[in-house]
N, CA, C and O atoms as CSV, one atom per row, in Angstrom:
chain,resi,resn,atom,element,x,y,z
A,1,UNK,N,N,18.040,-9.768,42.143
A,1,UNK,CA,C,16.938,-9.826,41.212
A,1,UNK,C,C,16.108,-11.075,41.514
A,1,UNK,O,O,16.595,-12.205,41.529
A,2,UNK,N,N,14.436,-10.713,41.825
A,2,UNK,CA,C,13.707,-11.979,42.023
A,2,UNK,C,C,13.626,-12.922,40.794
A,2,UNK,O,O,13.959,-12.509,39.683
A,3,UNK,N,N,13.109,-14.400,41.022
A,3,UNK,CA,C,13.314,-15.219,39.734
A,3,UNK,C,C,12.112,-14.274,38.933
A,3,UNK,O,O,12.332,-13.786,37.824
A,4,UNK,N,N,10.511,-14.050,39.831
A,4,UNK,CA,C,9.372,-13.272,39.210
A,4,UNK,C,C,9.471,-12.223,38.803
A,4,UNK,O,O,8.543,-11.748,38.149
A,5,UNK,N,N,10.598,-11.518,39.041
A,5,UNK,CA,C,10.539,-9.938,38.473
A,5,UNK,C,C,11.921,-9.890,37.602
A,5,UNK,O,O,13.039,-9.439,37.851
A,6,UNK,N,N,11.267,-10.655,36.299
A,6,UNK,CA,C,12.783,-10.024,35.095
A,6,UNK,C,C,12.292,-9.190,33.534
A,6,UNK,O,O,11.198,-9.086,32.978
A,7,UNK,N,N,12.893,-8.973,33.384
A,7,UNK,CA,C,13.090,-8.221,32.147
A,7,UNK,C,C,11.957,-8.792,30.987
A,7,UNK,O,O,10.995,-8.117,30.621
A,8,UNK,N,N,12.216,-9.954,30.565
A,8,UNK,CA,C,11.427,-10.508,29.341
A,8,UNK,C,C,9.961,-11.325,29.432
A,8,UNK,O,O,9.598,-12.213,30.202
A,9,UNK,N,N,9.494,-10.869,28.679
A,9,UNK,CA,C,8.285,-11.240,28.200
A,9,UNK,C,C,7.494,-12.509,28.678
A,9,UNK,O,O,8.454,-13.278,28.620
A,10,UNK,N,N,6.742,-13.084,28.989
A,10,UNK,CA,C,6.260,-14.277,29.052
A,10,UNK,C,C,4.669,-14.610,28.234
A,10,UNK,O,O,4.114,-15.693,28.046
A,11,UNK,N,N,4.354,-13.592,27.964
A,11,UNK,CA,C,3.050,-13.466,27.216
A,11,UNK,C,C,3.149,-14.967,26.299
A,11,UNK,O,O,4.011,-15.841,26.394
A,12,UNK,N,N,1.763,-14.906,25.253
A,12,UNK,CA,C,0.967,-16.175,24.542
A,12,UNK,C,C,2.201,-16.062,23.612
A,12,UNK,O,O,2.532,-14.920,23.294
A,13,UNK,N,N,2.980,-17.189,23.096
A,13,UNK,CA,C,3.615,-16.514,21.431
A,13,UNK,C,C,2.673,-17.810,20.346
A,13,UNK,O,O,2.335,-18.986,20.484
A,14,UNK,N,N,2.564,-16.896,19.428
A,14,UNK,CA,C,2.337,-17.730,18.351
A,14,UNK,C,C,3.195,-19.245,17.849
A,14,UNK,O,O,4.414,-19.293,17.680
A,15,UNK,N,N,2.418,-20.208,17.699
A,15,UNK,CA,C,3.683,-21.228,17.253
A,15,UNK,C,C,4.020,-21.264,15.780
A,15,UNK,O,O,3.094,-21.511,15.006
A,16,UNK,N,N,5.001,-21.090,15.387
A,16,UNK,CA,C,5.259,-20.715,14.747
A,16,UNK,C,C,5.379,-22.550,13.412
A,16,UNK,O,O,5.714,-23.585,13.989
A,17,UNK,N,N,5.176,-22.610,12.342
A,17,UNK,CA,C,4.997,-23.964,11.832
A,17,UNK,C,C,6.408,-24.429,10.859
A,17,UNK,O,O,7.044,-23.894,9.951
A,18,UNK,N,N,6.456,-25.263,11.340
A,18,UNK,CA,C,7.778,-26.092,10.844
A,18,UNK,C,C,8.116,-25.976,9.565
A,18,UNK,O,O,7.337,-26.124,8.624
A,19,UNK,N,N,9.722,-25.610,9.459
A,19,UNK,CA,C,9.978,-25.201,8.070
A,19,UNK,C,C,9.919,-26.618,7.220
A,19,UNK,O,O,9.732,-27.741,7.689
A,20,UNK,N,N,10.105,-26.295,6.007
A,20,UNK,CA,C,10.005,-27.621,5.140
A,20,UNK,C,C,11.715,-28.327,5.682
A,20,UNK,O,O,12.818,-27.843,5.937
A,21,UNK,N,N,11.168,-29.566,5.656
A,21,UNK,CA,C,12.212,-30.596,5.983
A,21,UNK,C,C,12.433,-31.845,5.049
A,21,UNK,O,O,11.393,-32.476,5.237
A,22,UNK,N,N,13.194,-32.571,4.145
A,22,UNK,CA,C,12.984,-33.703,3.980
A,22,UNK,C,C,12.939,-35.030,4.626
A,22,UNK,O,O,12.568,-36.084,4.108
A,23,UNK,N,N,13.397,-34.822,5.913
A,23,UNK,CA,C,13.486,-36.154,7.074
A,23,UNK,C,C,11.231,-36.003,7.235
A,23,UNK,O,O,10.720,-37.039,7.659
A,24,UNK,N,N,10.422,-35.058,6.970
A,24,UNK,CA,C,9.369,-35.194,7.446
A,24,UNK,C,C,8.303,-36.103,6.290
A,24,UNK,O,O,7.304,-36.775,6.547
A,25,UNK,N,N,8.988,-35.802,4.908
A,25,UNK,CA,C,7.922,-36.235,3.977
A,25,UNK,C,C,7.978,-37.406,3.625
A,25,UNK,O,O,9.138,-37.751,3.851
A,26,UNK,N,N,7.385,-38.302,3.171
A,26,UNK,CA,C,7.451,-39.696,3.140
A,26,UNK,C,C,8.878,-40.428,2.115
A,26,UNK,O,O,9.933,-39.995,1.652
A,27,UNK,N,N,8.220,-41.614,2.126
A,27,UNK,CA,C,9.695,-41.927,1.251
A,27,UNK,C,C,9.102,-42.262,-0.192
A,27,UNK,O,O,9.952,-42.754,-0.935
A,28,UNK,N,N,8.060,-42.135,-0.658
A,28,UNK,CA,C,7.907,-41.932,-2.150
A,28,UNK,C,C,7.804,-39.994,-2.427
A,28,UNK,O,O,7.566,-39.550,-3.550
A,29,UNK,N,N,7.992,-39.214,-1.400
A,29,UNK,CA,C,7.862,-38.087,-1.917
A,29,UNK,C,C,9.275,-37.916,-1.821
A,29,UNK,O,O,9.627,-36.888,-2.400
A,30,UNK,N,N,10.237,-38.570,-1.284
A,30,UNK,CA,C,11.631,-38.302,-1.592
A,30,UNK,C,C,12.286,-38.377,-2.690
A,30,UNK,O,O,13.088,-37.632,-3.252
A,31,UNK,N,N,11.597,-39.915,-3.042
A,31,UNK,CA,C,12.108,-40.782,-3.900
A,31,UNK,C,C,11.655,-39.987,-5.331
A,31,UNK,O,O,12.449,-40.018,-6.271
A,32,UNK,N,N,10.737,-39.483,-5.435
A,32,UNK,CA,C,10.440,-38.489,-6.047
A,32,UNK,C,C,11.234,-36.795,-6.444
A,32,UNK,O,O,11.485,-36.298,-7.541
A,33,UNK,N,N,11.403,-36.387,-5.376
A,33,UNK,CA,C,12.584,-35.967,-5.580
A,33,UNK,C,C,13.855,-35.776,-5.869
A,33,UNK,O,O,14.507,-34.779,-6.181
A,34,UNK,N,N,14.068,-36.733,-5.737
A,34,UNK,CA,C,15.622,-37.345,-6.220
A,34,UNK,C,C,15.594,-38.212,-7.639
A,34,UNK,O,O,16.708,-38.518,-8.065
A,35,UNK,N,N,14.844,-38.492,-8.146
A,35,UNK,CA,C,14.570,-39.002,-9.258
A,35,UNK,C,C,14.227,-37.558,-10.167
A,35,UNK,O,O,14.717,-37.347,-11.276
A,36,UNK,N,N,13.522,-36.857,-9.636
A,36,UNK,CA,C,13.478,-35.246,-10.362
A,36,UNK,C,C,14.855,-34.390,-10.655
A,36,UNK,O,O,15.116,-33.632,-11.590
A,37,UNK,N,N,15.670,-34.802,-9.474
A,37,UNK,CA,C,16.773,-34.090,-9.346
A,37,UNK,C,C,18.010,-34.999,-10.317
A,37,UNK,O,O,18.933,-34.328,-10.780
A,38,UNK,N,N,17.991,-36.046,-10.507
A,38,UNK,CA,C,18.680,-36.882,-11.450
A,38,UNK,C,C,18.453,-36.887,-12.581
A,38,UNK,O,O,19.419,-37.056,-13.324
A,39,UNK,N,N,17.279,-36.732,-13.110
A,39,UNK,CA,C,16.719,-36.293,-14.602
A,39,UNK,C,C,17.326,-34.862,-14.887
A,39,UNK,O,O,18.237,-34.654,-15.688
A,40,UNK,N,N,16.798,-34.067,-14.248
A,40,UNK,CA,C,17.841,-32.449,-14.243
A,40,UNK,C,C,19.108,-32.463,-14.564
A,40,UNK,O,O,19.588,-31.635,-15.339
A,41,UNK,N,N,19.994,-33.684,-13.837
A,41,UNK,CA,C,21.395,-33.854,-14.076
A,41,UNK,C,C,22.019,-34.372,-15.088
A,41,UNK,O,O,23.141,-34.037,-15.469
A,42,UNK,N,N,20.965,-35.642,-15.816
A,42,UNK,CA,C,21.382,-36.312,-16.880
A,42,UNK,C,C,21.005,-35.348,-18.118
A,42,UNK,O,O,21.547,-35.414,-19.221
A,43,UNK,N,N,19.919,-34.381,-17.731
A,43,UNK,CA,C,19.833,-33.644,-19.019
A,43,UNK,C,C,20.341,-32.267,-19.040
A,43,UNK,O,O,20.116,-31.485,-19.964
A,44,UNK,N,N,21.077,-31.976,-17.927
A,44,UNK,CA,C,22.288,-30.976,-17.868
A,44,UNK,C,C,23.678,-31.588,-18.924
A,44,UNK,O,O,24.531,-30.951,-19.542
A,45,UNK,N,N,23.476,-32.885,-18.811
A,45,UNK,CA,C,24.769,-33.306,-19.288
A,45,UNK,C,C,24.786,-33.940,-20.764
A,45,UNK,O,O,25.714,-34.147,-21.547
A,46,UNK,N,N,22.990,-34.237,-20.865
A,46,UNK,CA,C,22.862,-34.059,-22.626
A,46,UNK,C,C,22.752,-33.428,-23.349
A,46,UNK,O,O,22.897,-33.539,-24.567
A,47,UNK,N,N,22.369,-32.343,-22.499
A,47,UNK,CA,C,22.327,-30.785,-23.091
A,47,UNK,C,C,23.842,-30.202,-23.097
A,47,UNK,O,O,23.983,-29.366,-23.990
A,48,UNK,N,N,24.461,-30.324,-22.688
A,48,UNK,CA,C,25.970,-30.216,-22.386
A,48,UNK,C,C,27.109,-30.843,-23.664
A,48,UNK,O,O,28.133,-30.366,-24.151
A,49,UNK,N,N,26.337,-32.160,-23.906
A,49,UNK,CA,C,27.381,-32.621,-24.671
A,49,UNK,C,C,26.863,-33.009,-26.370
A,49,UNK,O,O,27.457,-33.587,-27.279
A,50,UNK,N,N,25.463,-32.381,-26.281
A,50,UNK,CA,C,24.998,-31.933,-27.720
A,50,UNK,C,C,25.371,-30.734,-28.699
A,50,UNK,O,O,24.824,-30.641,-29.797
């Protein structure tokens, strides 16, 4: 089999765009997050023990 003559495709592909990541968004949009996600928790647990 030549390397030029195979089976698959080589055509244009679309690029396809980066899934959401937290290593990409800054560090007040983290910090943000995790401060969202800690409020959720403390009021899981006041709601919990009311």
């Amino acid at each position: 089999m030549d390397a030029e003559n195979h089976a698959h495709d080589h055509g244009e592909r679309r690029r396809k765009d980066a899934a959401f990541s937290l290593l990409r968004l800054s560090a007040a949009q983290r910090l943000a997050i995790v401060l969202i996600a800690v409020a959720a928790l403390w009021g899981g647990v006041h709601w919990a023990l009311s």
